[in-house]
ZADO-1210 file (C-alpha; in nm, 4 decimals, padded with zeros to 6 digits):
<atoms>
<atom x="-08.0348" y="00.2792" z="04.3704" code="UNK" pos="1"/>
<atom x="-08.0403" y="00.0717" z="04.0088" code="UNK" pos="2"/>
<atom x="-08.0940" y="00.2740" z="03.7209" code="UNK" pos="3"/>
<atom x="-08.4459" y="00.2042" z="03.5263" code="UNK" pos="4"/>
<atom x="-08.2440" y="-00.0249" z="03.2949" code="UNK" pos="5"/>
<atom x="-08.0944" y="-00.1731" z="03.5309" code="UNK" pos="6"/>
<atom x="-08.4005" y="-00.2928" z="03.7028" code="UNK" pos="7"/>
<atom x="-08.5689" y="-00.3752" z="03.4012" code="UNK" pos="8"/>
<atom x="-08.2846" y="-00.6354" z="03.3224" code="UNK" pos="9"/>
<atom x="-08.3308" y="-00.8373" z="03.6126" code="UNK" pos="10"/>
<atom x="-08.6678" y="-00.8392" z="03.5862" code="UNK" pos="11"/>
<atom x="-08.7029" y="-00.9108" z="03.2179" code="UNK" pos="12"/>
<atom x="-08.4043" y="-01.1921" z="03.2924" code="UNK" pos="13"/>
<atom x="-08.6193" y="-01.3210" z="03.5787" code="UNK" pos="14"/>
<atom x="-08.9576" y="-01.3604" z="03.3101" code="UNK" pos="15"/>
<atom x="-08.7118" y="-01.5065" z="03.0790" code="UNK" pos="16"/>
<atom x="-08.6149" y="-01.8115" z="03.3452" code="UNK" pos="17"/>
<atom x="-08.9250" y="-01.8299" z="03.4231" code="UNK" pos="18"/>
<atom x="-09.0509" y="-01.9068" z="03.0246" code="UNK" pos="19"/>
<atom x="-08.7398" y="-02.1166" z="03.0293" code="UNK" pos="20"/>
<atom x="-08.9054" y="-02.3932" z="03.2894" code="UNK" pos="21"/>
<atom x="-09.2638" y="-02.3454" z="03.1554" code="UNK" pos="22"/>
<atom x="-09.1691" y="-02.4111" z="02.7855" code="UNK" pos="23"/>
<atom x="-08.9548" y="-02.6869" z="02.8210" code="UNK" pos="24"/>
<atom x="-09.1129" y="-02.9347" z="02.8919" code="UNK" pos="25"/>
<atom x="-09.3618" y="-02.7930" z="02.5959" code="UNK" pos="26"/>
<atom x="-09.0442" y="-02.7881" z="02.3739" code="UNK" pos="27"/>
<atom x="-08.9580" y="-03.1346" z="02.4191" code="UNK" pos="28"/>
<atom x="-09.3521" y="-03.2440" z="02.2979" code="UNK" pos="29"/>
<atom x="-09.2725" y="-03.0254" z="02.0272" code="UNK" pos="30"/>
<atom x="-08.9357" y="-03.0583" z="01.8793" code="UNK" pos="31"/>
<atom x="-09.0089" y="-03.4376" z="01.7347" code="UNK" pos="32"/>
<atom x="-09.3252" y="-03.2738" z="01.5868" code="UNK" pos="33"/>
<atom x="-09.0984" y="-03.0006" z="01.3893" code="UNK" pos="34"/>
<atom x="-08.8102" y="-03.2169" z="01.3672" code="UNK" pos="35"/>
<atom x="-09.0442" y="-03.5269" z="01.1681" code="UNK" pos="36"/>
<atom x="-09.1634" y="-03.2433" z="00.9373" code="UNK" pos="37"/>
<atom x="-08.8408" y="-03.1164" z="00.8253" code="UNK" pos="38"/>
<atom x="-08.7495" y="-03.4638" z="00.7787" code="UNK" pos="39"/>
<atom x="-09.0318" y="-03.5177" z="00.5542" code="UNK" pos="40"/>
<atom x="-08.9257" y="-03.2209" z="00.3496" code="UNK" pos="41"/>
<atom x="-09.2225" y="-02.9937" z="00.4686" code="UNK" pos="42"/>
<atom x="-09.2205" y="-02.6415" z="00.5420" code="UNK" pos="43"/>
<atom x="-09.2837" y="-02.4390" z="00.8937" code="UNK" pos="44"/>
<atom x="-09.4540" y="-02.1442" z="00.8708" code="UNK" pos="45"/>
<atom x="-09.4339" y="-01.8416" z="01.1205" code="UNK" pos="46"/>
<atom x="-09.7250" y="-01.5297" z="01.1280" code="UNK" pos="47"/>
<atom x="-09.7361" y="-01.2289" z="01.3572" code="UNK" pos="48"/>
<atom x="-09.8876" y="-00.9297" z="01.3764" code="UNK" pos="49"/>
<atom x="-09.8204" y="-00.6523" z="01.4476" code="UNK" pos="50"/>
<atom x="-09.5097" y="-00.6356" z="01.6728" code="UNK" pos="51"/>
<atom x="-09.5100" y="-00.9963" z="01.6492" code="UNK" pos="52"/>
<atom x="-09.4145" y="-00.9578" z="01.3100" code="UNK" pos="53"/>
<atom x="-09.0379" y="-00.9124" z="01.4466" code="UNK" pos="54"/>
<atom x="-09.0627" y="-01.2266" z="01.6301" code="UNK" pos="55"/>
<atom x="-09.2704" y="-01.4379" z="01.3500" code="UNK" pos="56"/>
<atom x="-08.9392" y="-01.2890" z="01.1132" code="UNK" pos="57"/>
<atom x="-08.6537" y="-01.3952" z="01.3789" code="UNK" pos="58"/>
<atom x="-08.6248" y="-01.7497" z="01.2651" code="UNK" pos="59"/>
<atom x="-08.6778" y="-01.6864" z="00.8858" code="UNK" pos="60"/>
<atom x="-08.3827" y="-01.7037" z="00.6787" code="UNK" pos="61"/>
<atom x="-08.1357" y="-01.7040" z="00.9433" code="UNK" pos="62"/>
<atom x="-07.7608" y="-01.7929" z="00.9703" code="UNK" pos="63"/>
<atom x="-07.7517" y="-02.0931" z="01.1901" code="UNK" pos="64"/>
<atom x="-08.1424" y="-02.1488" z="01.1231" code="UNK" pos="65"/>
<atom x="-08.3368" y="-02.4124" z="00.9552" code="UNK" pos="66"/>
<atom x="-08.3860" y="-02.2623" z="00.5814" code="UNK" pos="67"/>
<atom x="-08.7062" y="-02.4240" z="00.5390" code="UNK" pos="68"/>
<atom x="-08.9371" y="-02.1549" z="00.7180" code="UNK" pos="69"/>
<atom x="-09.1385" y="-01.9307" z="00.5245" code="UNK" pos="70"/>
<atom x="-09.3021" y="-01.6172" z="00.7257" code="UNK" pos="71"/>
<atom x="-09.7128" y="-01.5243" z="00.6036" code="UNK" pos="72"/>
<atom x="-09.5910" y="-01.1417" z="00.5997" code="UNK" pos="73"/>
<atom x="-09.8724" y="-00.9257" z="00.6736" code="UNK" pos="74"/>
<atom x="-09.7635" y="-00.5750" z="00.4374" code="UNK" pos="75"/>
<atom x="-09.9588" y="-00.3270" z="00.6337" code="UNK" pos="76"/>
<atom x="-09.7630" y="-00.4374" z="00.9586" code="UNK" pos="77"/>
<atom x="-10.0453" y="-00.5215" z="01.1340" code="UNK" pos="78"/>
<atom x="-10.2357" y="-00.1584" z="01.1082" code="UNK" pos="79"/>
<atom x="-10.5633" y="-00.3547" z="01.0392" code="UNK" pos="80"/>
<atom x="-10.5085" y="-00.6724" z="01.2472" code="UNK" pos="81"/>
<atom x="-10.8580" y="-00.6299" z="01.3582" code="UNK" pos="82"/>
<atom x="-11.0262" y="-00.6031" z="01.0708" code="UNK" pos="83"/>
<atom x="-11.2490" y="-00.8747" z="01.0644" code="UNK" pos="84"/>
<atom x="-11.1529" y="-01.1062" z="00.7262" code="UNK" pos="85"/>
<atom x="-10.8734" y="-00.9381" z="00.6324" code="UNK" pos="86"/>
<atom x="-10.6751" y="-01.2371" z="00.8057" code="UNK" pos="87"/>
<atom x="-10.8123" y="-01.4647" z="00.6175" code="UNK" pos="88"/>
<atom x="-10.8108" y="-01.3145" z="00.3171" code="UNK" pos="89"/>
<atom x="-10.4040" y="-01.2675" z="00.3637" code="UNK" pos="90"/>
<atom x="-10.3456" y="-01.6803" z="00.4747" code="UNK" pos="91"/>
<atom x="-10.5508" y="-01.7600" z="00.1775" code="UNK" pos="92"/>
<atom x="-10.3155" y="-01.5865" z="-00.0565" code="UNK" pos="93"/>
<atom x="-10.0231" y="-01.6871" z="00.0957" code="UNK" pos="94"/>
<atom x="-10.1804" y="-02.0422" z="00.0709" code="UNK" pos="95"/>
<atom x="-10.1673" y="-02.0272" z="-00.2325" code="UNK" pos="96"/>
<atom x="-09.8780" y="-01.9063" z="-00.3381" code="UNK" pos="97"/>
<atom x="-09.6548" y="-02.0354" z="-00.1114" code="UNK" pos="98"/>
<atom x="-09.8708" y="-02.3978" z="00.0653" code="UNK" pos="99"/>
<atom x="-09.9978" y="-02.5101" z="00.3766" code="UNK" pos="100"/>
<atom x="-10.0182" y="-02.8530" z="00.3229" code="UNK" pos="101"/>
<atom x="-10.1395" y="-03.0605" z="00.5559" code="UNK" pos="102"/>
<atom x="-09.8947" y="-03.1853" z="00.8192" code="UNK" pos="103"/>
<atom x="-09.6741" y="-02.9151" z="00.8577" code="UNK" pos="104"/>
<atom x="-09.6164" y="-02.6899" z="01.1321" code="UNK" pos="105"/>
<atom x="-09.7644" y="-02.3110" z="01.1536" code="UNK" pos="106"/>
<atom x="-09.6561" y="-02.0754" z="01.4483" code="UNK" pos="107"/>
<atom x="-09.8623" y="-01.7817" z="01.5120" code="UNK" pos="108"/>
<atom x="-09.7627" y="-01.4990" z="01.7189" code="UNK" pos="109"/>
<atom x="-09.9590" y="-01.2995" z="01.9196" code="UNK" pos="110"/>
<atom x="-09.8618" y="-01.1370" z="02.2444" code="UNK" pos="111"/>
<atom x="-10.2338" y="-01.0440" z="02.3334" code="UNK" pos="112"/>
<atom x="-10.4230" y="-01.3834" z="02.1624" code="UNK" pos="113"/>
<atom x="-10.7175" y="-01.1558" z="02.1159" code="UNK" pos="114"/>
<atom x="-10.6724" y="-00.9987" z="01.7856" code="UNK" pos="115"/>
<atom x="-10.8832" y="-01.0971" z="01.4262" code="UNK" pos="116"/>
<atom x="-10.5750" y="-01.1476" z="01.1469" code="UNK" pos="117"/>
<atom x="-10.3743" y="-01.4232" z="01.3918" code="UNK" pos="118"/>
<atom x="-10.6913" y="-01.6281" z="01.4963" code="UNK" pos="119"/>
<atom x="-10.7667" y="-01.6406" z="01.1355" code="UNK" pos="120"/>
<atom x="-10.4627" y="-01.7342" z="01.0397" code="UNK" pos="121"/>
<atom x="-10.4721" y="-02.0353" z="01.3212" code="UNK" pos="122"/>
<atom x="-10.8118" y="-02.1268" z="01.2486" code="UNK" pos="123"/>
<atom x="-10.6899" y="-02.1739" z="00.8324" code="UNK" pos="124"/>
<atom x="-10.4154" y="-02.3519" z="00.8824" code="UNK" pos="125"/>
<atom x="-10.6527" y="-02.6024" z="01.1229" code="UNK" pos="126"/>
<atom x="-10.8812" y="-02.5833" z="00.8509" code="UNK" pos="127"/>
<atom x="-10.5893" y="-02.7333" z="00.6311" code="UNK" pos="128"/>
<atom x="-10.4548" y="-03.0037" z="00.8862" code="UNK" pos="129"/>
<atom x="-10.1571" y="-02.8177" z="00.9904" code="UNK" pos="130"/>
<atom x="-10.0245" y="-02.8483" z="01.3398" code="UNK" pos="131"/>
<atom x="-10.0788" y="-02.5129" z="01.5044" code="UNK" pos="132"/>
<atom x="-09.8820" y="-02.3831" z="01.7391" code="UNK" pos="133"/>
<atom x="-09.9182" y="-02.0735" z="01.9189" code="UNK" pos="134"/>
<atom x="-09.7105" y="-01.8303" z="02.1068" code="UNK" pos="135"/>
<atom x="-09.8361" y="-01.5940" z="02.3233" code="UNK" pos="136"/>
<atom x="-09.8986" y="-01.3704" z="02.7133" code="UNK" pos="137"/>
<atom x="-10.1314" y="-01.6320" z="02.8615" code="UNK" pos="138"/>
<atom x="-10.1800" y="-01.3674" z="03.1243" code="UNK" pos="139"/>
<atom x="-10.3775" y="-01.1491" z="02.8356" code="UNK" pos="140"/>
<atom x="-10.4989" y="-01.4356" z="02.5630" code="UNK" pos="141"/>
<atom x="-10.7199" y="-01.5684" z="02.9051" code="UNK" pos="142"/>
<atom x="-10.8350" y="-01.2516" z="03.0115" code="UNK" pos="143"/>
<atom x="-10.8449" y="-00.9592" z="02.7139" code="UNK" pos="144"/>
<atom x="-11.1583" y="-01.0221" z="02.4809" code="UNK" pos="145"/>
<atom x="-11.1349" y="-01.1249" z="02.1663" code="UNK" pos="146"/>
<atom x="-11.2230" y="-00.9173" z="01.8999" code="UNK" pos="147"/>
<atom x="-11.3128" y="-01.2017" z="01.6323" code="UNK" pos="148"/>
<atom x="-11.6696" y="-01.3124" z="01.6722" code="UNK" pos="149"/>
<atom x="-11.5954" y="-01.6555" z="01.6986" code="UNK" pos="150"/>
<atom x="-11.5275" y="-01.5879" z="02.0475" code="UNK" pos="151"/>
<atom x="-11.2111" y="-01.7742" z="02.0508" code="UNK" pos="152"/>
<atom x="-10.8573" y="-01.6662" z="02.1846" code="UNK" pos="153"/>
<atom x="-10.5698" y="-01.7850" z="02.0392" code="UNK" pos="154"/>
<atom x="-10.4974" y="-02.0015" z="02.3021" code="UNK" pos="155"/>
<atom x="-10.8015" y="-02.1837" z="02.2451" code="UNK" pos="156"/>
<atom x="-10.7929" y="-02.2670" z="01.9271" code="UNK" pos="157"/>
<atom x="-10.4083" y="-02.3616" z="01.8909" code="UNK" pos="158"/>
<atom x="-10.2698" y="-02.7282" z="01.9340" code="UNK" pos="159"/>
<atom x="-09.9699" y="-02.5864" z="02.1853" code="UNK" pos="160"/>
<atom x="-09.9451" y="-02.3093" z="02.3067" code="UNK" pos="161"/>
<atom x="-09.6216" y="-02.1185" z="02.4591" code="UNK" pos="162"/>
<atom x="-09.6588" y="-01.8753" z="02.6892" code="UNK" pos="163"/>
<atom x="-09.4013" y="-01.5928" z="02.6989" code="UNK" pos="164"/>
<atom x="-09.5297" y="-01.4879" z="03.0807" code="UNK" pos="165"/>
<atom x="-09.5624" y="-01.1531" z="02.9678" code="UNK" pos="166"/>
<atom x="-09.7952" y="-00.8760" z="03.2134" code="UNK" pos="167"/>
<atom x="-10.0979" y="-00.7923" z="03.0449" code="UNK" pos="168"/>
<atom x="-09.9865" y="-00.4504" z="02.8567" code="UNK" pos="169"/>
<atom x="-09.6697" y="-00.5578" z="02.7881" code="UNK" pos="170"/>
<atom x="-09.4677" y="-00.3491" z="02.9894" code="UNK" pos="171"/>
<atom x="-09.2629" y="-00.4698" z="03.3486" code="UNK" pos="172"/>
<atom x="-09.1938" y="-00.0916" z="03.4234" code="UNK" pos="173"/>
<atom x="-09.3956" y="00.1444" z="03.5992" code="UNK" pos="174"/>
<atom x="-09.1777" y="00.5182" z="03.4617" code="UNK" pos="175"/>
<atom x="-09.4688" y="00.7261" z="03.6392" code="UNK" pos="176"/>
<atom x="-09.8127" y="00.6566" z="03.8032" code="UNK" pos="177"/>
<atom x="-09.9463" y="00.7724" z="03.4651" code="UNK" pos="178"/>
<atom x="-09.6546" y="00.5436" z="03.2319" code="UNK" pos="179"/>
<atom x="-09.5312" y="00.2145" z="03.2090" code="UNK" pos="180"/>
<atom x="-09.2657" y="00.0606" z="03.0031" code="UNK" pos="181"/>
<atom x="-09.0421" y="-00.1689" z="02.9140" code="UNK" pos="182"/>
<atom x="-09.1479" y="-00.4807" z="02.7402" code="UNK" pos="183"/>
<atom x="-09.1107" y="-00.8349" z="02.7116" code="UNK" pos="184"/>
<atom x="-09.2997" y="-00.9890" z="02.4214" code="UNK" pos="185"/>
<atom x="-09.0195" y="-00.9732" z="02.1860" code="UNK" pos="186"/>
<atom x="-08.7296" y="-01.0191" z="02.4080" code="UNK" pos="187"/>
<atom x="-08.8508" y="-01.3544" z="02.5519" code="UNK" pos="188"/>
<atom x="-09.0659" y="-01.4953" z="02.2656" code="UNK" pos="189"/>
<atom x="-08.7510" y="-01.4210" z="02.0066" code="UNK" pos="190"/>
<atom x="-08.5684" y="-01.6589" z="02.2952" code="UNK" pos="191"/>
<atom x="-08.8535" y="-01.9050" z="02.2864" code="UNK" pos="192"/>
<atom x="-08.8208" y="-01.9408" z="01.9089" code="UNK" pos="193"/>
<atom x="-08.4865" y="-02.0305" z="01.9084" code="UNK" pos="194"/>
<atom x="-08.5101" y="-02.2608" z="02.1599" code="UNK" pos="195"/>
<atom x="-08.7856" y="-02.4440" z="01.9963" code="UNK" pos="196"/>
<atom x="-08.5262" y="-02.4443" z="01.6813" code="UNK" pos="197"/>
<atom x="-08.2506" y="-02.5739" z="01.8743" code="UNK" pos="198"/>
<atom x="-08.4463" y="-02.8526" z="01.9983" code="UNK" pos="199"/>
<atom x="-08.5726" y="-02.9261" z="01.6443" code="UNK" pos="200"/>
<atom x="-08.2330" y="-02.9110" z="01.5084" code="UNK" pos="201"/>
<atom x="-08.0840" y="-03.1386" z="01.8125" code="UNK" pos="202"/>
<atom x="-08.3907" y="-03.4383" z="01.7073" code="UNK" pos="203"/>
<atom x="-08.3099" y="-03.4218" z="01.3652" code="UNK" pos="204"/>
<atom x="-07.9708" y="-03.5235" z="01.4761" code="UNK" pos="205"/>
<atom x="-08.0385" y="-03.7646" z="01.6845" code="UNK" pos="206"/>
<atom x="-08.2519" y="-03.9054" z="01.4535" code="UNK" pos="207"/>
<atom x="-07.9454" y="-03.9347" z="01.1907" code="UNK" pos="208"/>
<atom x="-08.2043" y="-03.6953" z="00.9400" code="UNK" pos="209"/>
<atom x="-08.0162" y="-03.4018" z="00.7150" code="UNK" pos="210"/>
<atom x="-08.0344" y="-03.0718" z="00.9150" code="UNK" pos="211"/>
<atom x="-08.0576" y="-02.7987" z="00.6289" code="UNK" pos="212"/>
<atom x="-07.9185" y="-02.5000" z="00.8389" code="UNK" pos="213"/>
<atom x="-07.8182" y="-02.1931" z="00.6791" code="UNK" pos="214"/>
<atom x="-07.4645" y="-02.0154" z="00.6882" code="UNK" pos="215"/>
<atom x="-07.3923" y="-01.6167" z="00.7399" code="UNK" pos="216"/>
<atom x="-07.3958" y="-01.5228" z="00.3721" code="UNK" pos="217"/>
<atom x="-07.0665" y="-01.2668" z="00.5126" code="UNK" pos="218"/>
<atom x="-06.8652" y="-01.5979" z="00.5120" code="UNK" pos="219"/>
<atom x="-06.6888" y="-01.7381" z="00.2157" code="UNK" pos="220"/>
<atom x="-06.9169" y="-01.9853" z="00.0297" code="UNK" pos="221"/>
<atom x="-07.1814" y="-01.9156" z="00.2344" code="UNK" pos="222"/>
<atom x="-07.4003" y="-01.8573" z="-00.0542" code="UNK" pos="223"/>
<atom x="-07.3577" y="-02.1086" z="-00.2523" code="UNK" pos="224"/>
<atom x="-07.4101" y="-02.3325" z="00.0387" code="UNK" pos="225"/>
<atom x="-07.7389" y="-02.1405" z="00.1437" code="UNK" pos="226"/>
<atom x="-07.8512" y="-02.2167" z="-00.2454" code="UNK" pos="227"/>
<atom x="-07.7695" y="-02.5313" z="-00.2470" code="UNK" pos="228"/>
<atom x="-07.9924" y="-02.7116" z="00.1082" code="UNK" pos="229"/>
<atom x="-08.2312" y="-02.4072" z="-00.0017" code="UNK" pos="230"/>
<atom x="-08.3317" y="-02.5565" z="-00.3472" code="UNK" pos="231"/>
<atom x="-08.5426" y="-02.7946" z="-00.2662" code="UNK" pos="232"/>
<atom x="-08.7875" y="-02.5207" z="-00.1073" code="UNK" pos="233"/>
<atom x="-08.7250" y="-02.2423" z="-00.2939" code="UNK" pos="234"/>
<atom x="-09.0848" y="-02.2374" z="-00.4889" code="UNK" pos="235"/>
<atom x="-09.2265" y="-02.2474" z="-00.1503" code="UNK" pos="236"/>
<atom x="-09.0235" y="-01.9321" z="00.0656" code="UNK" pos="237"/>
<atom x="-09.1664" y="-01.5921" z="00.1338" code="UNK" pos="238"/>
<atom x="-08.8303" y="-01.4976" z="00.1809" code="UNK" pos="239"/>
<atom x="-08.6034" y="-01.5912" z="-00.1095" code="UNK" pos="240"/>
<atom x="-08.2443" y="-01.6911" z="-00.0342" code="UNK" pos="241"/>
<atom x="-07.9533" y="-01.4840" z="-00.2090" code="UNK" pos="242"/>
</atoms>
């Protein structure tokens, strides 16, 4: 008889095929979008709440990533996600610090789609022209209730949407009639990140544009090199480079 983990592997590797064939196709719409931006010089900005957080954070500032992603960091880790406002009122100041201009490419993160600080997030960066795409269990953003009184799901309001084909809950594994475990949302949706990355990264090529990917500041010169294809955005980076 498997163990627990080993059930929840094949399982979790059987949702991950499965957001393999549904985002691709939504990938390939997409990457041109990203990779035209980047070529313009723009920014891409990531938000999640939350646990989303750790996926909004997975493509920010990473060796082998774009550098030109900036993360709207949310400091009390999502604790009052549902405080009506208080969304707003964070994408506002980020806004302006940091820009969304008009153009460029926001992803939001939430594995539910029902909670107040990522709809208002989406709903600014419409407000500013940005492309909005969001990532999130379709399962839950079509079925939980949202909590924002516009009445809108994240789904609903994005431009795309990727669906990580999570179970509502979160959790594949049933421990005891009274406990389930074992989630998804950051597994799969850290996957469907990169992905989208990788097929941003493969049209700026194609496209003979620059491709300002960063290098593992561990290697020699890596962080000069991270300086240098970062400079250009540097006013304009939640996360500042080394």
């Amino acid at each position: 008889m498997p163990t627990l983990a080993e059930s929840y592997s094949a399982k979790a590797n059987e949702l991950l095929a499965r957001a393999w064939t549904v985002t691709t196709p939504i990938i390939a719409q997409l990457a041109p979008v990203l990779g035209a931006s980047v070529a313009r010089g723009e920014v891409i900005h990531t938000f999640g709440s939350g646990h989303s957080e750790i996926i909004a954070r997975e493509i920010v500032g990473r060796a082998g990533g774009l550098v030109c992603i900036s993360s709207i960091n949310d400091p009390t880790a999502g604790f009052i996600e549902n405080l009506v406002g208080y969304g707003t009122q964070l994408v506002e100041r980020y806004d302006r610090q940091y820009e969304l201009r008009a153009g460029e490419v926001v992803i939001v993160i939430s594995n539910s789609g029902k909670n107040a600080s990522p709809i208002e997030v989406a709903l600014h960066a419409k407000k500013k022209g940005c492309v909005v795409i969001g990532l999130c269990s379709l399962a839950m953003s079509t079925t939980a209730k949202t909590v924002h009184p516009g009445g809108k799901n994240l789904h609903a309001i994005c431009d795309y949407t990727l669906d990580n084909g999570g179970v509502p809950g979160d959790t594949i594994m049933q421990l005891t009639p009274e406990i389930a475990t074992g989630p998804t949302s950051t597994f799969i949706g850290g996957s469907i990140l990169n992905w989208l990355m990788l097929g941003t990264m493969e049209w700026l090529k194609a496209n003979h544009h620059a491709i300002p990917v960063l290098r593992s500041q561990n290697i020699p010169g890596a962080i000069d090199h991270n300086r240098a294809v970062g400079a250009k955005y540097k006013h304009r980076l939640s996360k500042q480079l080394a």
